[in-house]
C-alpha positions in Angstrom: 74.5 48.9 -36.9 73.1 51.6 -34.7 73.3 49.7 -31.3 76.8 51.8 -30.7 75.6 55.3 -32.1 76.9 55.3 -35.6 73.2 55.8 -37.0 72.7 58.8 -33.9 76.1 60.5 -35.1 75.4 60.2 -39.2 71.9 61.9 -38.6 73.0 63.7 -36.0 75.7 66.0 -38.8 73.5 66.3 -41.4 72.9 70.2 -42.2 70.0 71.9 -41.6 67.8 71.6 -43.8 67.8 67.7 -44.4 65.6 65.5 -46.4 65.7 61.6 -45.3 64.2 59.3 -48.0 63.1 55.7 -46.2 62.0 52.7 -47.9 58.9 51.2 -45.9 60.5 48.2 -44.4 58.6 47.3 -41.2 61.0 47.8 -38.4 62.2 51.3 -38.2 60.5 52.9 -35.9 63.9 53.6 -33.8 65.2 55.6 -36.9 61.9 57.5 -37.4 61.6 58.5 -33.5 65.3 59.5 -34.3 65.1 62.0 -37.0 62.1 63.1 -35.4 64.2 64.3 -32.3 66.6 65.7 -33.8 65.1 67.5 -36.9 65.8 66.2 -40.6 62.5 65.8 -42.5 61.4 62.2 -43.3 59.6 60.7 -45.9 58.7 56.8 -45.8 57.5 55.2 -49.0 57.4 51.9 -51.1 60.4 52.6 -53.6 60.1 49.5 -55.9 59.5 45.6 -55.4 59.0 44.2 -51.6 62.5 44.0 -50.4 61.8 40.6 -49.2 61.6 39.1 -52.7 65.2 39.8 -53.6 68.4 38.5 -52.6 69.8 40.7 -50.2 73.3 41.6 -51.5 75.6 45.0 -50.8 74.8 45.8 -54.3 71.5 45.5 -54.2 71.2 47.8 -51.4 73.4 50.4 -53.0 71.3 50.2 -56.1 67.8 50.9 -54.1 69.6 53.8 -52.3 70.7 55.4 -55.6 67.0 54.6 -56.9 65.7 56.2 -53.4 67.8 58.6 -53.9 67.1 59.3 -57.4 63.5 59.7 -56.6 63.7 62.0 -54.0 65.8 64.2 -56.5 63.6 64.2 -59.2 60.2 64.3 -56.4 58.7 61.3 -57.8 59.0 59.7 -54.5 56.1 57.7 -53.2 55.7 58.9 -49.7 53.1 57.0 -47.8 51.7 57.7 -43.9 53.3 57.1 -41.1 51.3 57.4 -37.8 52.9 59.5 -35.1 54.5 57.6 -32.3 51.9 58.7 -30.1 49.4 57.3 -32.4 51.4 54.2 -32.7 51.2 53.6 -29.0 47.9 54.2 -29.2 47.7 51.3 -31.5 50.0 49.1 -29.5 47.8 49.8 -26.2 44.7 48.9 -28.5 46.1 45.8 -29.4 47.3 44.8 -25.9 43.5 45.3 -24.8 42.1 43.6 -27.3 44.3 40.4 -26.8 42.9 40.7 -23.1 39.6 40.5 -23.9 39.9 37.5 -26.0 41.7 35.5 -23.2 39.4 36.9 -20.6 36.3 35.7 -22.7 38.6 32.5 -22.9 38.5 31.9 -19.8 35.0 32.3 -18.9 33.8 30.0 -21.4 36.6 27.6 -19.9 34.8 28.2 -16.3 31.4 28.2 -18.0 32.2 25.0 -19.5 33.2 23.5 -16.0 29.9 24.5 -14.3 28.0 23.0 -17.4 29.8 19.7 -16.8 28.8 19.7 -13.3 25.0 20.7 -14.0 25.6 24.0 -13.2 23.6 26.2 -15.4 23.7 30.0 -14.9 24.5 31.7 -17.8 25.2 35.3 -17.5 24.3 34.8 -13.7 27.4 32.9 -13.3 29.6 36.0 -13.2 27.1 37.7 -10.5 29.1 36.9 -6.2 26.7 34.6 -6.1 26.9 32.8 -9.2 31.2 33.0 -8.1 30.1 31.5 -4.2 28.4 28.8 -6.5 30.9 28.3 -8.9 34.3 27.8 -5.9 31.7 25.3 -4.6 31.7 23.1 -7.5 32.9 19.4 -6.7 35.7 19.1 -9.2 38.6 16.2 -9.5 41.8 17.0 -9.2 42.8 18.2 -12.7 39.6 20.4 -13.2 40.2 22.2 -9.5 44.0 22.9 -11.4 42.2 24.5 -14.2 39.3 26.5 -12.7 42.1 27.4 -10.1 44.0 29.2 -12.8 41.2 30.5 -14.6 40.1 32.3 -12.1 43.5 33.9 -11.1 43.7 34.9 -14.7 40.3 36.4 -14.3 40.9 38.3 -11.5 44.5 39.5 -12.5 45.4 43.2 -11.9 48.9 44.4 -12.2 50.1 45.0 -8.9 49.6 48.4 -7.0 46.5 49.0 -9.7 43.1 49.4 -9.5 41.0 47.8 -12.1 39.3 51.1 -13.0 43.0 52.8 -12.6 44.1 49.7 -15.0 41.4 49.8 -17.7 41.8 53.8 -18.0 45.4 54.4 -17.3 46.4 55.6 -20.4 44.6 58.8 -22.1 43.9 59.3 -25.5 45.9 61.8 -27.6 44.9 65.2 -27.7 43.7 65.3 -31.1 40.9 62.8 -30.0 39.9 64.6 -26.5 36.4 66.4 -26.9 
């Protein structure tokens, strides 16, 4: 409904002042980076049972707009927080790291694994250049060189034209959590 601008245009006409009521559905953060461009105030809340549970008819969507509505009119409305966008891709980076860590730590119990099988026992001392020198010198058969090949290009990936310093601190915290 919004790819072609009709949502940007309704919005965009409301009169100043403007009070936006939004049941919490999951995927609106294009309508709430919207309004927040361009001015109306927005409340987000849970407005009744989980919209998932009903049968998703026209009436049924009229009827929770009235009740939204209805809510908003007589300030009973139960807003709930919405992070900023900032701190939502604050989140999203968070999240992204996190999944790296787990297949990094993957990996080098995949690798760890492969040197135990060979009688290769280093523990932490694995991951020092020598422990590495040790590790590419592994006799392996031909399926195990496949997978310690790509582990270790997946432990050594970088975006390209990065840094691993540039890439692990690329992306500043907001403001509000600067010292």
């Amino acid at each position: 409904m919004h790819a072609d601008g009709d949502a940007d245009r309704f919005y965009r006409q409301l009169p100043a002042p403007a009070l936006v009521g939004l049941e919490a559905t999951g995927n609106c953060h294009w309508l709430v980076d919207l309004l927040g461009e361009i001015g109306p105030e927005l409340w987000v809340g849970r407005c009744g049972p989980d919209p998932r549970q009903l049968r998703a008819t026209a009436e049924d969507g009229q009827a929770r707009c009235a009740h939204i509505l209805q809510l908003l009119v007589e300030g009973r409305f139960p807003r709930i927080w919405m992070p900023s966008s900032e701190m939502r891709d604050l989140r999203q980076l968070l999240w992204h790291r996190y999944k790296l860590v787990i297949i990094r730590a993957r990996v080098k119990n995949e690798l760890q694994h492969l040197a135990l099988n060979k009688g290769m026992q280093k523990k932490h001392r694995l991951w020092s250049q020598a422990g590495q020198k040790l590790l590419r010198e592994l006799p392996l058969s031909p399926c195990n060189q496949r997978a310690f090949i790509a582990a270790s290009r997946i432990l050594t990936w970088r975006p390209s034209g990065s840094s691993s310093k540039a890439f692990r601190y690329s992306a500043s915290p907001p403001e509000k959590f600067q010292s």
